[in-house]
Short mmCIF file of the C-alpha atoms (twelve columns), coordinates in Angstrom:
data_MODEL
# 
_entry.id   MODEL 
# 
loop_
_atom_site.group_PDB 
_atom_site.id 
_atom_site.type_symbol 
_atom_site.label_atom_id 
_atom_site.label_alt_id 
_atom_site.label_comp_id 
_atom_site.label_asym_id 
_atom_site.label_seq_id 
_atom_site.Cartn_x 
_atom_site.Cartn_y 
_atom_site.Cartn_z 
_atom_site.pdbx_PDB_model_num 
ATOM 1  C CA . UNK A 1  18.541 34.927 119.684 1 
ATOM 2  C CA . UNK A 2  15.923 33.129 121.408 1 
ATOM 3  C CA . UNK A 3  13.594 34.650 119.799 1 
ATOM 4  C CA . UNK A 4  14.453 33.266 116.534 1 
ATOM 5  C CA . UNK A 5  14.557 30.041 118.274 1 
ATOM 6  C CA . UNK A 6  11.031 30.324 119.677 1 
ATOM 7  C CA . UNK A 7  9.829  31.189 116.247 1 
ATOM 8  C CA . UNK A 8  11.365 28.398 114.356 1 
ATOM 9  C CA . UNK A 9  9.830  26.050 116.679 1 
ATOM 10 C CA . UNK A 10 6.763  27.589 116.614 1 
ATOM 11 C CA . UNK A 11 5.978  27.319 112.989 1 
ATOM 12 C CA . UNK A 12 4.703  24.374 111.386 1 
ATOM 13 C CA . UNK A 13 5.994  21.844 110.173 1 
ATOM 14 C CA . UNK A 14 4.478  21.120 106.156 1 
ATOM 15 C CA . UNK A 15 2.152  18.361 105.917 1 
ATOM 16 C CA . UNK A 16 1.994  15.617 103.844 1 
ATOM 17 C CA . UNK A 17 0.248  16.217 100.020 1 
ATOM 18 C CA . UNK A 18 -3.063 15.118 100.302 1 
ATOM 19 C CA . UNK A 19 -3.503 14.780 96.148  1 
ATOM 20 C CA . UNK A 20 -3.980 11.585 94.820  1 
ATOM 21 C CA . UNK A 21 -0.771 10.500 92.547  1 
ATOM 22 C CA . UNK A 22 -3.370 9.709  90.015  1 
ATOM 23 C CA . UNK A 23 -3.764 13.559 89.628  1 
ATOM 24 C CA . UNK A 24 -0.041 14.080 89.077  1 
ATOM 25 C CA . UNK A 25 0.904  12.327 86.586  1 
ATOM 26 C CA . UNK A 26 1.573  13.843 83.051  1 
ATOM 27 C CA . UNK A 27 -0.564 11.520 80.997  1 
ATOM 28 C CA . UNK A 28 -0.450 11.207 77.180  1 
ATOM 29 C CA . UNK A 29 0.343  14.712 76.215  1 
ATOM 30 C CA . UNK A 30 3.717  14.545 78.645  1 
ATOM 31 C CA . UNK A 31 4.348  11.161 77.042  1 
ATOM 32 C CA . UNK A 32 4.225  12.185 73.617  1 
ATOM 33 C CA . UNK A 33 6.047  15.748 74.355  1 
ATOM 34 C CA . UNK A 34 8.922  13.624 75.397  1 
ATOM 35 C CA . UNK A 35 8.732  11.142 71.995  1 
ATOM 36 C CA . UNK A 36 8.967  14.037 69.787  1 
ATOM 37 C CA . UNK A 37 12.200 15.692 71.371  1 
ATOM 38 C CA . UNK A 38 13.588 12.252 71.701  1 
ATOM 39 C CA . UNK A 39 13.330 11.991 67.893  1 
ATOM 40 C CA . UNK A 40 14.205 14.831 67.347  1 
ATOM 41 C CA . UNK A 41 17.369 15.070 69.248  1 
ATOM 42 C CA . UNK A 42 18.333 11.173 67.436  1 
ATOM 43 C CA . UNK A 43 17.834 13.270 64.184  1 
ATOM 44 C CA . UNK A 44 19.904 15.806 65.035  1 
ATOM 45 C CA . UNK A 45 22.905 13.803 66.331  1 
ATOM 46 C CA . UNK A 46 22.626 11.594 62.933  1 
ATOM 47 C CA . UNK A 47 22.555 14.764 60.893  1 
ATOM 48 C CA . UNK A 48 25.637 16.335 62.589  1 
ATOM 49 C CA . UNK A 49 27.347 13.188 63.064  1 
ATOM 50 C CA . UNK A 50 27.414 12.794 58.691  1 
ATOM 51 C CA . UNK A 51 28.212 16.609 58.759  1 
ATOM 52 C CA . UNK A 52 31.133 16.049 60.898  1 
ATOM 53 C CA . UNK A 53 32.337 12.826 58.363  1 
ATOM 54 C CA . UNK A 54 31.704 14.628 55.199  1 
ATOM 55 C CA . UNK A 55 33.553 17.625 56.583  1 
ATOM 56 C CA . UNK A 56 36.719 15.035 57.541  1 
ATOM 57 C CA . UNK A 57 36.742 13.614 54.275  1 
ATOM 58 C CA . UNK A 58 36.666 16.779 52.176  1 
ATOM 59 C CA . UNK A 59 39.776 17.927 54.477  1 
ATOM 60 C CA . UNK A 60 41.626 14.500 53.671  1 
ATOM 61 C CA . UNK A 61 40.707 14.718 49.818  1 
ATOM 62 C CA . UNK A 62 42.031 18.488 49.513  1 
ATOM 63 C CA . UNK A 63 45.148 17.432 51.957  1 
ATOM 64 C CA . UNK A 64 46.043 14.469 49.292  1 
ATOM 65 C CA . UNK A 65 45.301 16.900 46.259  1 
ATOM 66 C CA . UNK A 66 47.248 19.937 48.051  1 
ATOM 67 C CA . UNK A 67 50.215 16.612 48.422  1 
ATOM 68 C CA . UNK A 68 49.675 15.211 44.963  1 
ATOM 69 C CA . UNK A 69 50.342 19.002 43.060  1 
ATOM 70 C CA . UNK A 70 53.294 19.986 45.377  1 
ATOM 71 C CA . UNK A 71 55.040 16.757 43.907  1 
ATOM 72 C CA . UNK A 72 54.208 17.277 40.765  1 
ATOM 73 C CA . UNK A 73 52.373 14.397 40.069  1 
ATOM 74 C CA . UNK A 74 50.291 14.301 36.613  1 
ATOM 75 C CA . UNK A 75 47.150 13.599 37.449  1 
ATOM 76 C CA . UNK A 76 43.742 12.407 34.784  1 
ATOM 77 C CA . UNK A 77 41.235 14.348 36.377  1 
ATOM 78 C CA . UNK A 78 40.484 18.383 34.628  1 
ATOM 79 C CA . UNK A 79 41.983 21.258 36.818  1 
ATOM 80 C CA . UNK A 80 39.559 22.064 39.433  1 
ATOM 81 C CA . UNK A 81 38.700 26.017 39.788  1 
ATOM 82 C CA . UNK A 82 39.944 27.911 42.676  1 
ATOM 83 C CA . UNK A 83 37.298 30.572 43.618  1 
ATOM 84 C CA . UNK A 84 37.967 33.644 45.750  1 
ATOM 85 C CA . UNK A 85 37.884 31.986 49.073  1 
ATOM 86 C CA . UNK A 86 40.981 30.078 48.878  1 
ATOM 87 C CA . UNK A 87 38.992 27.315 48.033  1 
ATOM 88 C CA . UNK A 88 38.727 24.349 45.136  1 
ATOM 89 C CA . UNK A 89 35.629 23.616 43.546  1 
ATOM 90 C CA . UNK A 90 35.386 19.727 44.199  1 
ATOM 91 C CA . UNK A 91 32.039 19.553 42.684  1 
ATOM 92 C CA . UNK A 92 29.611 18.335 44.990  1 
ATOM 93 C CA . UNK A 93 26.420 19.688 46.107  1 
ATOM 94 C CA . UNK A 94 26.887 19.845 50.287  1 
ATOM 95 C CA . UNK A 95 27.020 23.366 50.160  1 
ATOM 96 C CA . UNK A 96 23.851 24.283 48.882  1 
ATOM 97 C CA . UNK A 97 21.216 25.999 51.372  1 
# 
């Protein structure tokens, strides 16, 4: 045990950095590294945050129709085309790649 003691004591202790803090900083490359995935990641919150309220509407719209044809309300608008998937055609382009 004292060993361990007498060879934590004997090491040294780190020294200060002797670099100048001129030398460390990250300069215009860091700076503009950190602009582009700042835009970026605004871009990407805007983009999913319209995702997210088109989504919520098209859920509300097919909840009313869904409501509106179990009543048996007459509606103006043509019959809309149920494909395979369960799902009506409501005719607007968000699903396009």
């Amino acid at each position: 045990m004292s060993t361990i003691l007498t060879a934590i004591a004997a090491a040294p202790s780190p020294s200060p950095s002797v670099v100048p803090d001129v030398d460390v900083t990250p300069g215009v490359a860091g700076f503009v590294a950190i602009a582009v995935v700042a835009v970026v990641t605004i871009l990407l919150v805007v983009d999913m945050t319209r995702r997210i309220r088109r989504t919520r509407y098209r859920a509300e719209i097919r909840q009313r129709l869904e409501s509106d044809a179990g009543e048996g309300v007459a509606t103006d608008e043509p019959s809309r085309r149920i494909g395979e998937d369960g799902r009506s055609d409501v005719g607007d382009d968000t699903e396009r790649g």
